[in-house]
C-alpha positions, 0 to 999 in steps of 0.5 A: 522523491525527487524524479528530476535530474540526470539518472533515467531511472531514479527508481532503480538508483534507490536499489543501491542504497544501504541495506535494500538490496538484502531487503528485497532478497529477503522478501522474495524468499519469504513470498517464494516461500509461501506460494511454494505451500502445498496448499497455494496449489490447491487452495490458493482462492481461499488465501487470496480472499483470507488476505484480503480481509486481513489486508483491509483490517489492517490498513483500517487499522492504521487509519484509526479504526483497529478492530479485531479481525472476527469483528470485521469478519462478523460485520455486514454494515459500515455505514455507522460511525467513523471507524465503521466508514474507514472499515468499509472503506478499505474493504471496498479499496481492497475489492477494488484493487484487483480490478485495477491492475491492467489500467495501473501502468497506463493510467496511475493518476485514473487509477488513484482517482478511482481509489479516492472516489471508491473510499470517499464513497460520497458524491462531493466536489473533492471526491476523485481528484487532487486537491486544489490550493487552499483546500483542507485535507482530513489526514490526522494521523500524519502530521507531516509538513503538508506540500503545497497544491503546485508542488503537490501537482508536480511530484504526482505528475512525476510519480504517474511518469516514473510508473508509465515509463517503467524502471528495471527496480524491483518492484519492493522499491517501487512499491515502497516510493509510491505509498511513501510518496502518496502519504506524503503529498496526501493528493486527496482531501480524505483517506489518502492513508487509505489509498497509499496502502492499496497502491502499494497493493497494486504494485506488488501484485502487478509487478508479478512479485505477488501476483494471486496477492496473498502477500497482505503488506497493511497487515505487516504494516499495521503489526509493526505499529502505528509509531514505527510507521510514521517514524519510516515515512518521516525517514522517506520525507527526509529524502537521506539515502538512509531514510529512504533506505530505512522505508524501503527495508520498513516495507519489506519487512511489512511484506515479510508480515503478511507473507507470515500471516497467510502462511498461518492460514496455510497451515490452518488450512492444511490442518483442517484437511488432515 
């Protein structure tokens, strides 16, 4: 996304593209919905920790490691193969978002560093910074055209000044640019996936639009597949006021996903006490 040029404020420009405006109609009656649920008011802990796990299933999913939700449930040690790494990687992405929110709107690029440095897990040269020209980056489920080390650097910069100074955007557009333009620069040699997802994460929750998070967008995410999504963020890359349109409503619809998820939980929950 280019954040250059005469509009101050880039990010809310996108809320008059075609279509995003009832997007984020639609996605704020379906979280108004849910935090409305008699059992938010007296549960909402319990949803909050049950999102989290469908959350983390979810955006693992999408990195390659799809595993049923009990599995996760069942498991206590991710350090075997790779799909067990990915698993525990989100997991860990996801307990770590909610410690985060304060120092987002200071300090983006600190936040995303950490992101990367808690997913990778290892103590490598790579691990919590942006990649340097020449080095490799291990993303093989997006096969998009990779931006260059310099290019990669400036729009990151950009992306870190759009956050900390702030946009009168909802905040599904803001949420919806910086996952789309983290997956397509990919700043990190690994789990840029990973990190993308839980931005989006802190950006919905952060913004108060989603504030006890129990709106898991990587579950809507992961529902509507694999294909759909990459498809999406090719529509983001493209830079077309329709294919940005089409990912902001994409992510919307995510929202809406996980919105139907603890919603599901809710009334389990509601069942279960009567």
């Amino acid at each position: 996304m280019s954040t250059t040029g005469a509009n101050a404020d880039p990010l809310a420009a996108l809320g008059s593209l075609p279509g995003v405006a009832e997007s984020v109609e639609s996605v704020r009656k379906a979280v108004d919905r849910v935090y409305g649920h008699r059992v938010m008011r007296r549960r909402s802990n319990e949803i909050t920790s049950e999102a989290a796990l469908r959350g983390a299933r979810g955006s693992a999913a999408l990195s390659g490691a799809d595993w049923a939700l009990e599995e996760v449930r069942r498991r206590t040690d991710f350090s075997g193969d790779g799909d067990a790494r990915v698993m525990g990687a989100a997991l860990r992405l996801t307990a770590e978002a909610g410690q985060l929110l304060s120092v987002w709107r200071q300090s983006p690029l600190r936040v995303l560093a950490r992101l990367h440095l808690v997913a990778a897990a290892t103590s490598g040269d790579e691990v919590g910074r942006p990649r340097l020209a020449g080095e490799p980056v291990d993303e093989p489920l997006v096969e998009l055209p990779l931006p260059g080390a310099d290019e990669m650097h400036g729009r990151l910069e950009g992306l870190s000044e759009l956050i900390i100074t702030g946009s009168s955007a909802p905040a599904l557009v803001t949420a919806a640019v910086v996952h789309g333009e983290l997956l397509a620069l990919r700043p990190f040699a690994s789990h840029n996936g990973l990190v993308a997802r839980t931005a989006e994460r802190i950006v919905l929750v952060g913004s108060g639009l989603d504030p006890k998070s129990v709106c898991p967008a990587e579950a809507g995410h992961a529902e509507l597949g694999r294909a759909a999504y990459l498809a999406a963020l090719e529509g983001y890359v493209s830079g077309t006021p329709d294919g940005m349109a089409a990912w902001i409503a994409h992510c919307g619809r995510a929202v809406e996903l996980g919105v139907r998820e603890s919603t599901a939980v809710c009334e389990a929950l509601q069942r279960g006490a009567a």
